[in-house]
C-alpha positions as CSV (number, residue, x, y, z in Angstrom):
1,X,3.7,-26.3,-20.9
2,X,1.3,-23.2,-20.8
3,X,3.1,-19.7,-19.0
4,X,0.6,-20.1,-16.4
5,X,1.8,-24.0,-15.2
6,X,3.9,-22.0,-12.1
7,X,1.0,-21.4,-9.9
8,X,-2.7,-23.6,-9.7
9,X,-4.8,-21.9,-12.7
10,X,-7.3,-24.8,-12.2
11,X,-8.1,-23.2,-9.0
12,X,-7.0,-19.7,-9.1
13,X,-10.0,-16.8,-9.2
14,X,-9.6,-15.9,-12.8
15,X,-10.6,-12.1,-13.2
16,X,-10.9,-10.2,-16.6
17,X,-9.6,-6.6,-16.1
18,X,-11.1,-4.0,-18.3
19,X,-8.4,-1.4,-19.0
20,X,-8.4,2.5,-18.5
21,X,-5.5,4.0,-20.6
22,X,-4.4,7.6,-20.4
23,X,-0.6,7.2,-21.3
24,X,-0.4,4.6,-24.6
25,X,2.6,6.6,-25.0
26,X,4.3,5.3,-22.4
27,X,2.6,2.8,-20.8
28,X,5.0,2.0,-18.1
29,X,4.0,5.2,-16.4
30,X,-0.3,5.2,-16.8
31,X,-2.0,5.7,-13.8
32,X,-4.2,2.5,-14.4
33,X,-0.6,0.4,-14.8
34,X,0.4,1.4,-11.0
35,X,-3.1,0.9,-9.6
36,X,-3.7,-2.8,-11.3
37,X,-0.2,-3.4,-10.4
38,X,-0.8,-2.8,-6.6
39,X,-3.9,-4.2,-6.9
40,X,-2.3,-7.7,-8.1
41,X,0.5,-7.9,-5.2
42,X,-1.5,-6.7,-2.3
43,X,-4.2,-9.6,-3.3
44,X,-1.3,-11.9,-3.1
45,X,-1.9,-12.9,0.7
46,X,-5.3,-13.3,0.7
47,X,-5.7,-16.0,-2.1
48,X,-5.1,-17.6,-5.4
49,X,-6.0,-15.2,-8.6
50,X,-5.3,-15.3,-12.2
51,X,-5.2,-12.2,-14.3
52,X,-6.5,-11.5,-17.4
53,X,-6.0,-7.8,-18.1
54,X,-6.7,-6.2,-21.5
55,X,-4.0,-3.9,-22.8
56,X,-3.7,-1.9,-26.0
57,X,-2.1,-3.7,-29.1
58,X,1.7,-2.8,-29.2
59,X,1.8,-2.0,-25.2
60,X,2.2,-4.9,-23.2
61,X,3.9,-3.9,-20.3
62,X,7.1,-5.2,-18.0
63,X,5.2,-4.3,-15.3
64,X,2.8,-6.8,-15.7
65,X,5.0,-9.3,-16.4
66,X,4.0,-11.3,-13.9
67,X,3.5,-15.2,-13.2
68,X,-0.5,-15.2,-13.0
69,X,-1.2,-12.2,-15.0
70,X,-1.8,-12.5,-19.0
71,X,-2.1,-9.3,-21.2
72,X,-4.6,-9.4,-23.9
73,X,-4.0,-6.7,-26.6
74,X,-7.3,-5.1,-27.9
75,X,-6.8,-2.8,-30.3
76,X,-7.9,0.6,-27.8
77,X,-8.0,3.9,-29.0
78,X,-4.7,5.6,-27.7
79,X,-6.4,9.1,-26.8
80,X,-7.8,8.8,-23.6
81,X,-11.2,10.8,-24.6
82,X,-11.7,8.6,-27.5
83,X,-11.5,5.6,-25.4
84,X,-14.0,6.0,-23.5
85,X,-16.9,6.6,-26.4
86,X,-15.0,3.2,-28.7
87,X,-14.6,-0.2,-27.4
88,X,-13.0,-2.3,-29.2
89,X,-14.3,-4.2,-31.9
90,X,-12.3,-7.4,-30.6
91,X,-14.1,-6.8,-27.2
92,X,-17.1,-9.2,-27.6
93,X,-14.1,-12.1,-28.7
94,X,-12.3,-11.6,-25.2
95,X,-15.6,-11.3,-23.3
96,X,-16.5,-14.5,-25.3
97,X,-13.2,-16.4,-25.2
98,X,-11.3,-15.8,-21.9
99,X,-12.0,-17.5,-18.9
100,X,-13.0,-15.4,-16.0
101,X,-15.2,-15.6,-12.9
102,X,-15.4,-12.0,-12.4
103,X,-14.9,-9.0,-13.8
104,X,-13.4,-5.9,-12.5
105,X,-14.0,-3.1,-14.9
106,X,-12.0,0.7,-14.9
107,X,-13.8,1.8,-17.5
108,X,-17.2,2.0,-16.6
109,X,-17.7,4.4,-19.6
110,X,-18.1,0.9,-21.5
111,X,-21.7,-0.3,-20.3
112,X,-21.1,-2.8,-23.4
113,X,-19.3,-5.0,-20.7
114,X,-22.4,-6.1,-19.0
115,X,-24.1,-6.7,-21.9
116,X,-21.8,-9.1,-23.2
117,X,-20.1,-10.7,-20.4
118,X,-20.8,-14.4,-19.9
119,X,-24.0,-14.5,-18.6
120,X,-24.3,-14.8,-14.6
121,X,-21.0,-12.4,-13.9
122,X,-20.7,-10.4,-11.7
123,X,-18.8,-6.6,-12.6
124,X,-17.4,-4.8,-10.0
125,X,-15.8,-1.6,-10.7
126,X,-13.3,1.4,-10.5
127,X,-13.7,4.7,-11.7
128,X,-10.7,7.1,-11.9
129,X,-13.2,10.0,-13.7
130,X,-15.9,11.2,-14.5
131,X,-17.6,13.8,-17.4
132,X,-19.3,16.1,-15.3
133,X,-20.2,19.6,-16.0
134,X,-21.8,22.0,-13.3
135,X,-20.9,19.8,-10.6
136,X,-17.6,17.6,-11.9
137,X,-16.3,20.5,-14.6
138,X,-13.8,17.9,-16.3
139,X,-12.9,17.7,-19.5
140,X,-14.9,16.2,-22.2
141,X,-16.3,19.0,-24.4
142,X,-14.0,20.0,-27.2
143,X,-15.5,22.6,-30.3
144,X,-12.7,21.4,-32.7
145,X,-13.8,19.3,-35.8
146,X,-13.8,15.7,-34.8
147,X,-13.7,16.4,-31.1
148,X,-16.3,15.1,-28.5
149,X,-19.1,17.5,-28.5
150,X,-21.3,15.7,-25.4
151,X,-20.0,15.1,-22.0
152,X,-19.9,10.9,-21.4
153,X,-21.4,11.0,-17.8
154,X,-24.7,9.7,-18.5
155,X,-23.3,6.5,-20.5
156,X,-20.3,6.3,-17.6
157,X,-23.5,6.0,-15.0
158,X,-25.3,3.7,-16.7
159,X,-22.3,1.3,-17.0
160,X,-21.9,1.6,-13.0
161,X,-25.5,1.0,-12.5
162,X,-24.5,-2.8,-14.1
163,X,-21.8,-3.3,-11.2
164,X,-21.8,-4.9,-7.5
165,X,-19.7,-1.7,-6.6
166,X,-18.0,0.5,-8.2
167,X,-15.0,2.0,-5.8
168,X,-13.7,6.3,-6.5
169,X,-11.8,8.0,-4.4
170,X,-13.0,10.7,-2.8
171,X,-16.6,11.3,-0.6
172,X,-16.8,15.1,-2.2
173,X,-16.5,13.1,-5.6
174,X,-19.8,10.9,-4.9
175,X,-21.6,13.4,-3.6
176,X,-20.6,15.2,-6.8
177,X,-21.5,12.5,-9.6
178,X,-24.8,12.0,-7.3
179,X,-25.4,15.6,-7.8
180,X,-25.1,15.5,-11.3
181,X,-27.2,12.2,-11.7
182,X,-30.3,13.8,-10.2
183,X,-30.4,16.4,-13.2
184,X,-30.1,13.8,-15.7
185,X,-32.1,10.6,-13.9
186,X,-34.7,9.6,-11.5
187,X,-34.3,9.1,-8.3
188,X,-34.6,5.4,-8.1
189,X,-31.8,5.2,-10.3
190,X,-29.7,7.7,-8.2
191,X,-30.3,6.0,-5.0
192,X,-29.1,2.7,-7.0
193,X,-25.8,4.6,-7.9
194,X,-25.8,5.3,-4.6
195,X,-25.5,2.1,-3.7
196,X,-23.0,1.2,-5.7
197,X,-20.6,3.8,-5.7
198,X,-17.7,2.9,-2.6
199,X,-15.1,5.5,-1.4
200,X,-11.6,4.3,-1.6
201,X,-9.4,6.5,-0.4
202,X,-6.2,5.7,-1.3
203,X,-3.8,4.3,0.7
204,X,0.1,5.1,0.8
205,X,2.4,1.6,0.9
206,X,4.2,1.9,4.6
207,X,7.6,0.5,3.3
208,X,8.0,3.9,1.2
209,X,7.0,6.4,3.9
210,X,10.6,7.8,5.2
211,X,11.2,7.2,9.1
212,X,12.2,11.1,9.2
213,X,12.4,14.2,7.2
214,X,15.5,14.8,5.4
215,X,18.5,17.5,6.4
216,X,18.9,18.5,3.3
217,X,16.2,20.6,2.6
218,X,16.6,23.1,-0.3
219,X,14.5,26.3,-1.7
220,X,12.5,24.1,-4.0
221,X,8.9,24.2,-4.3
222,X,7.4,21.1,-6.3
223,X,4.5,20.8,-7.9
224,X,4.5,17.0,-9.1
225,X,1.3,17.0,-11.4
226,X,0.3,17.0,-14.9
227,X,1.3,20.3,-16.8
228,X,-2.4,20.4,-17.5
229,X,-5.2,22.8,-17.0
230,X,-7.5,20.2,-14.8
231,X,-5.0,19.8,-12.2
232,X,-4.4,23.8,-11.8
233,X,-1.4,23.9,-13.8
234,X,-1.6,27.7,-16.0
235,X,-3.1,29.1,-12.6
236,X,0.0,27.5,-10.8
237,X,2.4,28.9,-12.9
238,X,0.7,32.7,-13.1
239,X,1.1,32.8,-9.2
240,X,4.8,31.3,-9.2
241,X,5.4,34.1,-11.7
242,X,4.0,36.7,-9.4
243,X,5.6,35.2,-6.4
244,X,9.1,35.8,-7.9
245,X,8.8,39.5,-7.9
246,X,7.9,39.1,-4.5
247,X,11.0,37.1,-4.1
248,X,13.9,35.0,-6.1
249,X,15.8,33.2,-3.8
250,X,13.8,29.7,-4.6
251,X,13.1,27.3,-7.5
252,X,10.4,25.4,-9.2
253,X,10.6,21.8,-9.7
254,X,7.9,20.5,-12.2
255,X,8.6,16.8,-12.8
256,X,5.6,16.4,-15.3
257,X,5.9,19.1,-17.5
258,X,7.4,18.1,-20.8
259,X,9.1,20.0,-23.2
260,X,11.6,23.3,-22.9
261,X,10.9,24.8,-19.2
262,X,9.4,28.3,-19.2
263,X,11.4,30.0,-17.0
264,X,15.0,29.7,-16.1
265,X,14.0,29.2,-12.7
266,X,11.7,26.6,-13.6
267,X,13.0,22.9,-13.2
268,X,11.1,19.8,-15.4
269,X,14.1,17.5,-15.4
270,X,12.5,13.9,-15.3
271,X,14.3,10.9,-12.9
272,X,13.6,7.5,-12.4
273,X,11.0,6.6,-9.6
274,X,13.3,6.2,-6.7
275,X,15.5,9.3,-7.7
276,X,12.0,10.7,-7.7
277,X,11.0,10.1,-4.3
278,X,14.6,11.1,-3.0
279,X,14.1,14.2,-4.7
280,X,11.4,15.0,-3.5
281,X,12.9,14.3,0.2
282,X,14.8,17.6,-0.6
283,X,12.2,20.0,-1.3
284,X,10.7,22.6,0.8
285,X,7.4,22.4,0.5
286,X,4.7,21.0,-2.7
287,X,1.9,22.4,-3.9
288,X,-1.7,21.3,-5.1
289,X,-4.1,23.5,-6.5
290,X,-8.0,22.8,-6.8
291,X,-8.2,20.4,-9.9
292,X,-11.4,19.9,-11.5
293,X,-12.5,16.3,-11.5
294,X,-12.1,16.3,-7.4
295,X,-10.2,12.7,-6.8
296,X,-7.7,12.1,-4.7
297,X,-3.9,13.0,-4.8
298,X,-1.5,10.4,-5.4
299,X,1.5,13.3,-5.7
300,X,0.1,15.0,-2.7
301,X,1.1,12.0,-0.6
302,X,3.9,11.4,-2.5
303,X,5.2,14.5,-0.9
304,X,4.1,13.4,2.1
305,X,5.7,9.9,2.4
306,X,8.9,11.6,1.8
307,X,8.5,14.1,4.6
308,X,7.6,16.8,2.4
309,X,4.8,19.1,4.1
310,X,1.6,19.8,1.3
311,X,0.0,23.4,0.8
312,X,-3.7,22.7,-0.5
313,X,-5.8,25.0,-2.2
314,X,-9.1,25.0,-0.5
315,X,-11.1,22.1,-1.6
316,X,-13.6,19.3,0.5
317,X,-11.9,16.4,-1.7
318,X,-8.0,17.5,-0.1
319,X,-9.5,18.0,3.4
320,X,-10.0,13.9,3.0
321,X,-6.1,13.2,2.5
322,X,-4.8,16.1,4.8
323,X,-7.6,17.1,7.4
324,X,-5.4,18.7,9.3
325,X,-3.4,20.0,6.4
326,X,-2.5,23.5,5.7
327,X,-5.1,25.5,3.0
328,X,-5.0,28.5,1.7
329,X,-8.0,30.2,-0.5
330,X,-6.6,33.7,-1.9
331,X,-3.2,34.5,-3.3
332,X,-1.8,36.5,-0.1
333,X,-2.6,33.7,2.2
334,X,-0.7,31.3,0.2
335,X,2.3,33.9,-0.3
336,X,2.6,34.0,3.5
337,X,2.2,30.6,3.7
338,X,4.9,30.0,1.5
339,X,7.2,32.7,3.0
340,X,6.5,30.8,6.3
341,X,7.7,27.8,5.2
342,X,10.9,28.8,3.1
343,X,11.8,31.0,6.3
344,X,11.0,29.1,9.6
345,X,13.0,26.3,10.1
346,X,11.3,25.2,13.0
347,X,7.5,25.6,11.6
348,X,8.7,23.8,9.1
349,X,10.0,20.9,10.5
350,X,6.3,20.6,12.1
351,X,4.8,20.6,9.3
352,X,7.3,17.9,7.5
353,X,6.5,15.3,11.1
354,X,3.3,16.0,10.6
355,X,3.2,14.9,6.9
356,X,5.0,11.6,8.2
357,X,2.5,10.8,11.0
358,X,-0.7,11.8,8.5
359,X,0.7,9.7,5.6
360,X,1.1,6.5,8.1
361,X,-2.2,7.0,9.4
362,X,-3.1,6.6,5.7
363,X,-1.2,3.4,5.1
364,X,-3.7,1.6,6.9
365,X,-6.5,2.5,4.2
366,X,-5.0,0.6,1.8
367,X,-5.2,-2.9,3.9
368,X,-8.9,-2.2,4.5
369,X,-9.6,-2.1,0.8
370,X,-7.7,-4.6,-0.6
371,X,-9.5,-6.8,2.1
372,X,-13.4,-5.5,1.0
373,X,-11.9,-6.1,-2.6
374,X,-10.9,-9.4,-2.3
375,X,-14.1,-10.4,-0.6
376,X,-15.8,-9.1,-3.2
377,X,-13.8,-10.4,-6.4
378,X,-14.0,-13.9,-4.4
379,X,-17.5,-13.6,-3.8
């Protein structure tokens, strides 16, 4: 009996998932893990699939361990630069030797897809970044020996321009990455990327978003990102510092940030996803500062699902979560913000509502994708 004789394979939409990996570490927590996950269960109700996803040798994860999904391992470069400029040398075998009907590809940085998929099949795509440089200033460039010395946007475009539609998150992003296409290609090709490139902005999974904000609410200002430089981290921390001589009576909580804390006042204890969100329940306010590859902000709304109101530092992509949000662009306006917030009970229980209503309004953007991506993967 095969693993897959508990639901009709014969007739199931078989789709070949090609992988983007940023946490081989752990693979239980990579982005790309949640997002195929959700992917999977919301396309549940709207018809038969079968899953083949690709993931790196050694990392098959639990939370794929489901009854019509089958993990490949592909040996996959584990640093998430490197992955993107070396498929796999076992990649031609599965594009050869798995049956699919369709592919959906997060890695459009691998162009070698469409040149080898079984001929007739159709890609359609997801792109969680991009190499940019004057108009999408991610990372990519690195002067060290051995590091990648040429950003990957041009090859990441041309793998897109091989897809039905290739979904990102934000509008601000597009109109970025079409920016950055006009220096490098003509325009017939940019209109074509044009075309293909869909805004997704992500949704937030109504059984998760509390009914009300919590009465517990503590001194605690989170910032639930990466302790990295893209996502505003060292600037985050330098205004935190500066913030305690203005006052002391409040703490950090950094949930991401690995290793011994930097300040005494500084919390990075980790918890387990539900402790996580009930955590967050507690906190005053979070924080997201301007992060450099412009997507959207699965934290932010994190914090907002959980009745925790958002500060944003001035930025178009934000203004798509939180249009009504609260931004701040210089470092006094977001001091008296926050002294606003950690002082006026009453302003901020507005704020924390508001965070509810805004992050049920965006419950319903998930539905309306997961419908446009079924029709398309069942096309």
């Amino acid at each position: 009996m095969q693993f897959w004789d508990s639901i009709d394979y014969n007739n199931s939409r078989k789709v070949l998932v090609i992988p983007n990996i940023t946490n081989s570490s752990n693979i239980e927590k990579d982005s790309f893990i949640d997002v195929i996950h959700n992917h999977i269960k919301a396309l549940e109700k709207y018809g038969e699939y079968f899953w083949h996803v690709l993931v790196p040798t050694g990392n098959v994860t639990k939370k794929l361990n489901l009854p019509n999904v089958k993990q490949h391992q592909i040996d996959i470069p584990g640093d998430m630069m490197n992955q993107r400029a070396f498929p796999s040398d076992e990649l031609m075998k599965h594009l050869k030797n798995i049956e699919y009907d369709v592919i959906y590809s997060h890695l459009p940085d691998w162009p070698q897809v469409g040149r080898y998929a079984k001929f007739g099949t159709k890609i359609y795509g997801y792109s969680h970044w991009f190499e940019g440089s004057k108009h999408l200033p991610c990372n990519g460039v690195d002067r060290r020996d051995g590091k990648a010395k040429w950003l990957w946007l041009p090859i990441e475009l041309l793998g897109i321009s091989q897809m039905e539609t290739c979904y990102l998150n934000t509008q601000d992003q597009k109109n970025r990455v079409l920016s950055e296409a006009k220096e490098i290609f003509k325009d017939e090709f940019v209109n074509t990327l044009d075309g293909i490139l869909t805004v997704w902005n992500l949704g937030v999974e109504k059984s998760k978003i509390v009914d009300k904000p919590s009465e517990n609410k503590r001194k605690i200002i989170v910032f639930n990102h990466r302790a990295a430089a893209y996502k505003g981290y060292p600037k985050f921390l330098e205004l935190m510092r500066e913030y305690r001589k203005r006052r002391d009576d409040f703490v950090v909580w950094i949930p991401q940030l690995n290793g011994q804390s930097p300040e005494s006042w500084i919390d990075n204890s980790k918890s387990p996803k539900h402790e996580y969100y009930q955590r967050l329940q507690d906190c005053m306010v979070g924080i997201q500062m301007r992060q450099s590859n412009y997507g959207w902000s699965v934290s932010g709304t994190d914090c907002m699902m959980n009745g925790t109101p958002m500060v944003w530092q001035e930025s178009d992509c934000y203004r798509e979560i939180d249009p009504n949000g609260i931004f701040w662009k210089n470092k006094k306006d977001f001091f008296e913000i926050l002294d606003k917030i950690l002082d006026d009970d009453t302003y901020r229980r507005e704020l924390e509502l508001k965070a509810i209503d805004r992050a049920n309004e965006l419950s319903t953007n998930e539905d309306k994708m997961i419908k446009e991506l079924h029709k398309n993967l069942s096309n």
